[in-house]
C-alpha positions as a LaTeX table, in Angstrom:
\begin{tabular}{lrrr}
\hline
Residue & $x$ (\AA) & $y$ (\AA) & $z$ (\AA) \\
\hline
Unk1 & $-44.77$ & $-0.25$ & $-18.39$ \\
Unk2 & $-40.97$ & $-0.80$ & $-17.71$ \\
Unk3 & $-38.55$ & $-3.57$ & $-19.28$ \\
Unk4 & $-39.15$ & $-5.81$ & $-16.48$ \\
Unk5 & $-42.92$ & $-5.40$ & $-17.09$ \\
Unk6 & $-42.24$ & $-6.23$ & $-20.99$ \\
Unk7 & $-40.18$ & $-9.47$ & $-19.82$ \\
Unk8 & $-42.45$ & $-11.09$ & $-18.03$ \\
Unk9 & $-45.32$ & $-10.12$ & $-20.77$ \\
Unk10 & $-43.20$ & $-12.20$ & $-23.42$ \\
Unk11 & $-41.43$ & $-14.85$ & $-21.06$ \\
Unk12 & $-44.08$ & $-15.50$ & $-18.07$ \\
Unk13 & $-42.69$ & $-18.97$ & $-16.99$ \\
Unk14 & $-38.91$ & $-17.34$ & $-16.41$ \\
Unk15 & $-37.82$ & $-16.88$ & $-13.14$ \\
Unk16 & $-35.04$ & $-15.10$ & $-13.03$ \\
Unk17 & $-31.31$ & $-16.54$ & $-11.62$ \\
Unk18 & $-29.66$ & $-14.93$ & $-8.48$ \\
Unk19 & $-27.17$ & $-13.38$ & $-10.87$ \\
Unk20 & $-29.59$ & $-11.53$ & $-13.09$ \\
Unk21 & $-31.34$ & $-10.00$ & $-9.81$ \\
Unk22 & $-28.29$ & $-9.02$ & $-8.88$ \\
Unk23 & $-27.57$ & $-6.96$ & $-11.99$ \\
Unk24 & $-30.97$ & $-5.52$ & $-11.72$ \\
Unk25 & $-30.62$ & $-3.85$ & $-8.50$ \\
Unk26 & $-29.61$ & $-0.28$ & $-8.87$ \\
Unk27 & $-26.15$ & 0.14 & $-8.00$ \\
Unk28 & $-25.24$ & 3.19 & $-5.86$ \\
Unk29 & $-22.51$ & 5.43 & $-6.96$ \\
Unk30 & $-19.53$ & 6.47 & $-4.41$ \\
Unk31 & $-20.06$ & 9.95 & $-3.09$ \\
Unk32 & $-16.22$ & 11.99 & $-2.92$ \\
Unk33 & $-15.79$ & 14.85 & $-0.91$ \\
Unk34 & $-13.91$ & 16.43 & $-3.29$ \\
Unk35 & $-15.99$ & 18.71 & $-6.05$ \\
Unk36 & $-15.98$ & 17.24 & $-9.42$ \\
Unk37 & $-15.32$ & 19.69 & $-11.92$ \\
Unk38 & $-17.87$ & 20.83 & $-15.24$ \\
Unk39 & $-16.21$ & 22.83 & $-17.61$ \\
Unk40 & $-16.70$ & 23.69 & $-21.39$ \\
Unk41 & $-14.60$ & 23.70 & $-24.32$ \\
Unk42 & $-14.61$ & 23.65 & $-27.76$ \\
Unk43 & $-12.81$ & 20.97 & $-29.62$ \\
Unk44 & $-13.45$ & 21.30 & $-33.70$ \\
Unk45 & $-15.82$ & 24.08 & $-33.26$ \\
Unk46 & $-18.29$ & 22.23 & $-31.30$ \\
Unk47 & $-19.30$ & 23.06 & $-27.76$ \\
Unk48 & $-18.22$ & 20.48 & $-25.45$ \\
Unk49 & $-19.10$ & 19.90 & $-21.72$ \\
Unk50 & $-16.34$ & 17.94 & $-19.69$ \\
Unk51 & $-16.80$ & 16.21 & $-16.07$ \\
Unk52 & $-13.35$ & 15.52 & $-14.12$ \\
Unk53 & $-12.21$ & 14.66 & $-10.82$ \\
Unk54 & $-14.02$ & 11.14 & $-9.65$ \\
Unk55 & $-12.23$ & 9.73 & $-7.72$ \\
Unk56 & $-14.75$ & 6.22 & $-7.63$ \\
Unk57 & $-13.92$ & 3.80 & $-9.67$ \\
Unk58 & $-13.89$ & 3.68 & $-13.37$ \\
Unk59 & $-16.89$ & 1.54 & $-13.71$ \\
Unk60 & $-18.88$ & 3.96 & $-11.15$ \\
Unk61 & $-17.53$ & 6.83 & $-13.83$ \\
Unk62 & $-19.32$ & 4.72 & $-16.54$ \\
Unk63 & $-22.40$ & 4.28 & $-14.95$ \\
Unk64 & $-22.61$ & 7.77 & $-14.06$ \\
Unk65 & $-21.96$ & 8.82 & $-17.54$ \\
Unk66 & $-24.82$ & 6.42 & $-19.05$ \\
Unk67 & $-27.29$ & 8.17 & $-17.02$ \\
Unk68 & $-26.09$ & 11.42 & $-17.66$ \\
Unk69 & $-26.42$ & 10.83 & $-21.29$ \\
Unk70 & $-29.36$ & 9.08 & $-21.25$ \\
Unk71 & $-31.29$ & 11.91 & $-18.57$ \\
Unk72 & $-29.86$ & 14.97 & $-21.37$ \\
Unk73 & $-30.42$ & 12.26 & $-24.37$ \\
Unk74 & $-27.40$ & 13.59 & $-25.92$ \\
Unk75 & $-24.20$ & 11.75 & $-27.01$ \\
Unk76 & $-20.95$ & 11.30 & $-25.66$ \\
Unk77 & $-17.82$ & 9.06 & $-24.24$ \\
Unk78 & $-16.43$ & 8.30 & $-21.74$ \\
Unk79 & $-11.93$ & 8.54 & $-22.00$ \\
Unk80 & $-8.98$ & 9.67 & $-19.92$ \\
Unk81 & $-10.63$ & 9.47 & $-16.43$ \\
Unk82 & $-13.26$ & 12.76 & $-18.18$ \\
Unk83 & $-16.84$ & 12.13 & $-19.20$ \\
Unk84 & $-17.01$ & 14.37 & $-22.39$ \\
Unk85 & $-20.77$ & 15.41 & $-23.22$ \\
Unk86 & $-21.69$ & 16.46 & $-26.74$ \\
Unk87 & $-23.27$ & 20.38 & $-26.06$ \\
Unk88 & $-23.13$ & 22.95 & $-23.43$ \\
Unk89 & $-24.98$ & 21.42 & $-20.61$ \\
Unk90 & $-23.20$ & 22.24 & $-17.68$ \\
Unk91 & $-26.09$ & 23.46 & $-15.74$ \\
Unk92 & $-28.28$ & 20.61 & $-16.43$ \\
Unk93 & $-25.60$ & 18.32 & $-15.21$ \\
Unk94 & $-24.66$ & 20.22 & $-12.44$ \\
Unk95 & $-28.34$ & 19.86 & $-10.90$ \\
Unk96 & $-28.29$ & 16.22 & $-11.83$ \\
Unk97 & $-24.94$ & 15.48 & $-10.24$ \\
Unk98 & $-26.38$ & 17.65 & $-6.91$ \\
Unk99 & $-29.67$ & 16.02 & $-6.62$ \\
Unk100 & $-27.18$ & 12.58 & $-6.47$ \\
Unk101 & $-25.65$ & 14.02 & $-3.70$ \\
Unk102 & $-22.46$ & 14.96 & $-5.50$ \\
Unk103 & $-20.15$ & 18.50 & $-4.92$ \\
Unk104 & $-19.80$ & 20.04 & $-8.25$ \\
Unk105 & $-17.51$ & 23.11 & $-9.28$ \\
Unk106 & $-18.33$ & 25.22 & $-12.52$ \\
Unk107 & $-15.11$ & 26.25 & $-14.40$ \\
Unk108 & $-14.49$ & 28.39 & $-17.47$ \\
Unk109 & $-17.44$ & 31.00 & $-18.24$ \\
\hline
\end{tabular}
Protein backbone atom coordinates (compact mmCIF):
# COMPACT_ATOMS: atom_id res chain seq x y z
CA UNK A 1 0.00 0.00 0.00
CA UNK A 2 1.64 3.35 -1.15
CA UNK A 3 0.95 7.05 0.22
CA UNK A 4 -1.53 7.64 -2.35
CA UNK A 5 -3.29 4.39 -1.26
CA UNK A 6 -3.11 5.74 2.55
CA UNK A 7 -4.71 9.19 1.28
CA UNK A 8 -7.53 8.15 -0.10
CA UNK A 9 -8.05 5.47 2.94
CA UNK A 10 -8.22 8.61 5.39
CA UNK A 11 -9.64 11.40 2.95
CA UNK A 12 -12.04 9.39 0.37
CA UNK A 13 -14.19 12.46 -0.70
CA UNK A 14 -10.78 14.52 -1.86
CA UNK A 15 -10.18 14.88 -5.26
CA UNK A 16 -7.15 16.09 -5.84
CA UNK A 17 -6.36 19.84 -7.65
CA UNK A 18 -4.49 19.99 -11.07
CA UNK A 19 -1.52 21.30 -9.11
CA UNK A 20 -1.14 18.44 -6.69
CA UNK A 21 -1.28 15.86 -9.78
CA UNK A 22 1.14 17.70 -11.16
CA UNK A 23 3.60 17.33 -8.28
CA UNK A 24 2.80 13.72 -8.16
CA UNK A 25 3.97 12.78 -11.49
CA UNK A 26 7.49 11.56 -11.44
CA UNK A 27 9.70 14.04 -12.78
CA UNK A 28 12.45 12.83 -15.18
CA UNK A 29 15.96 13.84 -14.57
CA UNK A 30 18.20 15.45 -17.55
CA UNK A 31 20.56 12.89 -18.96
CA UNK A 32 24.39 14.80 -19.75
CA UNK A 33 26.72 13.33 -21.94
CA UNK A 34 29.36 14.12 -19.92
CA UNK A 35 30.36 11.33 -17.03
CA UNK A 36 29.57 12.46 -13.62
CA UNK A 37 32.23 11.77 -11.36
CA UNK A 38 32.10 9.31 -7.79
CA UNK A 39 34.96 9.68 -5.77
CA UNK A 40 35.82 9.09 -2.00
CA UNK A 41 37.38 11.01 0.61
CA UNK A 42 37.75 11.30 4.03
CA UNK A 43 36.82 14.46 5.76
CA UNK A 44 37.20 14.08 9.87
CA UNK A 45 38.06 10.51 9.61
CA UNK A 46 34.91 9.43 8.09
CA UNK A 47 34.59 7.84 4.68
CA UNK A 48 32.83 10.03 2.38
CA UNK A 49 31.42 9.36 -1.16
CA UNK A 50 31.16 12.58 -3.44
CA UNK A 51 29.06 12.92 -6.87
CA UNK A 52 30.24 15.96 -9.23
CA UNK A 53 29.80 17.13 -12.60
CA UNK A 54 25.75 17.61 -13.33
CA UNK A 55 25.41 19.73 -15.41
CA UNK A 56 21.10 19.71 -14.99
CA UNK A 57 19.86 21.96 -12.95
CA UNK A 58 20.21 22.35 -9.29
CA UNK A 59 16.81 21.18 -8.44
CA UNK A 60 17.34 17.96 -10.83
CA UNK A 61 20.75 17.60 -8.51
CA UNK A 62 18.34 17.59 -5.48
CA UNK A 63 16.03 15.23 -6.62
CA UNK A 64 18.64 12.96 -7.65
CA UNK A 65 20.29 13.15 -4.35
CA UNK A 66 16.88 12.35 -2.34
CA UNK A 67 16.66 9.17 -4.12
CA UNK A 68 20.05 8.30 -3.81
CA UNK A 69 19.82 8.67 -0.14
CA UNK A 70 16.72 7.30 0.30
CA UNK A 71 17.60 3.88 -2.24
CA UNK A 72 21.23 3.48 0.18
CA UNK A 73 19.06 4.84 3.36
CA UNK A 74 22.06 6.63 4.43
CA UNK A 75 22.52 10.38 5.17
CA UNK A 76 23.84 13.18 3.43
CA UNK A 77 23.64 16.90 1.72
CA UNK A 78 23.52 18.26 -0.90
CA UNK A 79 26.31 21.79 -1.25
CA UNK A 80 28.66 23.36 -3.76
CA UNK A 81 27.14 21.87 -6.99
CA UNK A 82 28.53 17.96 -5.08
CA UNK A 83 26.09 15.51 -3.56
CA UNK A 84 28.19 14.32 -0.49
CA UNK A 85 26.99 10.74 0.77
CA UNK A 86 27.74 9.67 4.33
CA UNK A 87 29.95 6.05 3.67
CA UNK A 88 31.80 4.46 0.91
CA UNK A 89 29.16 3.63 -1.55
CA UNK A 90 30.49 4.36 -4.73
CA UNK A 91 29.60 1.16 -6.33
CA UNK A 92 26.12 1.10 -5.21
CA UNK A 93 25.65 4.50 -6.66
CA UNK A 94 27.40 3.94 -9.62
CA UNK A 95 24.82 1.04 -10.64
CA UNK A 96 22.00 3.27 -9.53
CA UNK A 97 23.12 6.29 -11.52
CA UNK A 98 23.67 3.60 -14.73
CA UNK A 99 20.43 1.86 -14.49
CA UNK A 100 19.04 5.86 -14.80
CA UNK A 101 20.76 6.05 -17.82
CA UNK A 102 23.55 8.23 -16.51
CA UNK A 103 27.67 8.00 -17.58
CA UNK A 104 29.53 7.66 -14.40
CA UNK A 105 33.45 7.81 -13.85
CA UNK A 106 35.08 6.17 -10.65
CA UNK A 107 37.98 8.33 -9.27
CA UNK A 108 40.44 7.84 -6.42
CA UNK A 109 40.97 3.99 -5.40
Amino acid sequence: MDLQDQLKNLFPNHEPSPEEEKILEDKELWIQEEPMICKYEKRKGKPTTIIEGYTGTDEDFKILSKELKTKLSVGGSFKDDSIIIQGDYRDKIMTILKEKGFKVKRVGG
